[in-house]
Each structure stands twice: as C-alpha cells, then as structure tokens.
C-alpha positions as CSV (number, residue, x, y, z in Angstrom):
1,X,-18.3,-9.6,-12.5
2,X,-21.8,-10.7,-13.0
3,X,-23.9,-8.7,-15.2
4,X,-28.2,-8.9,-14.6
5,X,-29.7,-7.6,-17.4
6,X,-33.5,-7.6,-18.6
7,X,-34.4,-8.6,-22.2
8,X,-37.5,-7.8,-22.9
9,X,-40.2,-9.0,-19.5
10,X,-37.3,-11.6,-18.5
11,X,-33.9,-10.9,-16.2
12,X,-30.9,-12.7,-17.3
13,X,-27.8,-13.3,-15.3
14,X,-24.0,-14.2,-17.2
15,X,-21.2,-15.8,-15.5
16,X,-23.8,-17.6,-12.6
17,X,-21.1,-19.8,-11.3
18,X,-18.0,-19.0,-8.4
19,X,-15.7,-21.4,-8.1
20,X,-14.5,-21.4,-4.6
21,X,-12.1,-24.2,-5.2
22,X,-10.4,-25.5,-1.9
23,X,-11.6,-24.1,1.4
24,X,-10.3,-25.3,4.3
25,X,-12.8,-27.4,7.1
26,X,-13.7,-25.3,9.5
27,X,-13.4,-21.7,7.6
28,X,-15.9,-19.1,7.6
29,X,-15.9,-16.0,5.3
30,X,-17.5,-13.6,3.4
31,X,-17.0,-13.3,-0.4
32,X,-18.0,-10.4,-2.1
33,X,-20.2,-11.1,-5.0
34,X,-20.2,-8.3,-7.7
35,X,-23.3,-7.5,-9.4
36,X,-23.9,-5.1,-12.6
37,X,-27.3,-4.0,-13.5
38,X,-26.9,-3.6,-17.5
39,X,-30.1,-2.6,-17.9
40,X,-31.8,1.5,-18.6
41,X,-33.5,0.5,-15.7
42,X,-33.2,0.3,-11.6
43,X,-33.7,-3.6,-10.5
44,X,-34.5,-4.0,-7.0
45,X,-33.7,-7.4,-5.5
46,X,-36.4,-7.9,-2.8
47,X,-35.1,-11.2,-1.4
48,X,-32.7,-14.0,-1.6
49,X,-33.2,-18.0,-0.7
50,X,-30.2,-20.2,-0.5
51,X,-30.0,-24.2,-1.2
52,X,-28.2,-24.2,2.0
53,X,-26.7,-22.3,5.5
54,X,-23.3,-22.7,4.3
55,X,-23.8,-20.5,1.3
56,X,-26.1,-17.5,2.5
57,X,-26.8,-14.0,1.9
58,X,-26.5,-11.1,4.4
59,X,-28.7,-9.0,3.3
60,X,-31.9,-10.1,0.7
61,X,-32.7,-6.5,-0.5
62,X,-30.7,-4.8,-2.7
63,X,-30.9,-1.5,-5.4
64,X,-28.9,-2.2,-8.2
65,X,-28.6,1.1,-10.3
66,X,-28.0,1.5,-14.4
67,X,-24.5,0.6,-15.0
68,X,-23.3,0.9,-11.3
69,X,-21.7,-2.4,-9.9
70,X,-22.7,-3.4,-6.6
71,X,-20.5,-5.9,-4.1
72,X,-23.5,-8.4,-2.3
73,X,-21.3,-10.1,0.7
74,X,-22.2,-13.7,0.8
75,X,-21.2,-15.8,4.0
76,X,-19.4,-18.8,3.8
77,X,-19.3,-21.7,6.2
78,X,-17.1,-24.8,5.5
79,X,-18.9,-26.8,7.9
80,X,-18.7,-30.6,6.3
81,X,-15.6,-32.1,4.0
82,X,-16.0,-33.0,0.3
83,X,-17.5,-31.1,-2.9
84,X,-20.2,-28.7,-2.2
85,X,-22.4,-27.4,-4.8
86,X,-25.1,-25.0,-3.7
87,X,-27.7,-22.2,-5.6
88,X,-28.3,-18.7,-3.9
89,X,-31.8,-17.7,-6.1
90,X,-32.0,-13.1,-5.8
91,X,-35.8,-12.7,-6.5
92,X,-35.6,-9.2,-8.3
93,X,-39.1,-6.9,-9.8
94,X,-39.4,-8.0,-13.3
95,X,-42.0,-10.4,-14.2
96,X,-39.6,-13.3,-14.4
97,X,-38.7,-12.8,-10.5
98,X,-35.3,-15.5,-10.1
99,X,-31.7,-14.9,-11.1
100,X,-29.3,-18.1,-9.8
101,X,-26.0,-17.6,-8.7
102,X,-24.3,-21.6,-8.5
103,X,-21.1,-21.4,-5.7
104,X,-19.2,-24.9,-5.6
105,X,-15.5,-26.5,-4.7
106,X,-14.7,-28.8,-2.2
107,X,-13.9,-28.5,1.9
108,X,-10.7,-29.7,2.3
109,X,-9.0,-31.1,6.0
110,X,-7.1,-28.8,7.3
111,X,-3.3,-30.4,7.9
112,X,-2.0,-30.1,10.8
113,X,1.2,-28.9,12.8
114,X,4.2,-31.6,11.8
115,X,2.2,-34.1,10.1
116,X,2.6,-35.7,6.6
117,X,0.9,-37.4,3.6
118,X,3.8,-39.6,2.8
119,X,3.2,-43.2,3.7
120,X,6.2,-44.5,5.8
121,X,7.8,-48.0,4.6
C-alpha cells in the first residue's frame, strides 16, 4: 500500500515504486494501485500526467479520505519489448501539488505454441 501523507505544507508519498516484473508483449491490464491518505485531513487529487500511454491513469480526480484506502486502477499496455521505466505524477491540493508513483519491469515475447529456447546441435 502506498501511504500520502502531508508534513507540514508538503505531501509525501512512501513505497513510490511497483515493480511489474515480466509482462508479456502484447498484454493489456489494469492494476489496481492502493492509496492511503495518512493525514487529519481530506486530499483531493485533481489530476494525473503520465511519462507515457503505456502507463496511464483512468480517472485523474480522486477523494482520498483520513485513514480510508482507496484502489486508483491504472491501465497497462505492453506495447514495445525490453525494460520500461515510467512516472505517473497525481497533482493533489496542498501547496507542494506532485506525488510520483515510478512503475517499471520489462515486456517480455510471448513464446509460442511448440517452440523452444534450446539451441539444436
């Protein structure tokens, strides 16, 4: 779970990565991203910006109430092979208006029907 919480004028966030390890090429899902406001006090997050399309928020505005955890579904598209590493920024209403949330692994090929990785000699 990831925990936003204000001290003092500033919003922190703990645990900002997700490690999707291996994906395969060509998947598309949503994963559920659990958020706990630890604060006294409501935080609203009034929009979302991602470093790319593969990695995107569904919805940008969210109420996150004291002590209630709330599930923000993030899509995921495995569009091109290799190691990915991507930022989804939630612009929330405290003075310091950015929490990251970092998502990386790598798209692997997805094997197909009767084939093999051995070499043949």
């Amino acid at each position: 779970m990831f925990l936003i919480f204000r001290d003092g004028s500033s919003n922190s966030i703990r645990n900002s990565v997700v490690n999707l390890e291996e994906i395969q090429f060509g998947s598309r899902f949503t994963y559920e991203l659990p958020i706990k406001n630890s604060s006294s006090n409501t935080i609203s997050v009034l929009g979302a910006k991602s470093s790319c399309g593969c990695v995107a928020i569904v919805t940008a505005r969210y109420v996150l109430p004291t002590n209630v955890e709330v599930k923000i579904p993030v899509k995921i598209s495995a569009s091109k092979l290799g190691k990915f590493d991507h930022m989804i920024e939630l612009f929330v209403d405290a003075p310091q208006q950015r929490v990251e949330v970092r998502f990386f692994g790598t798209v692997v090929e997805v094997a197909k029907k009767g084939s093999t990785n051995e070499k043949i000699h």
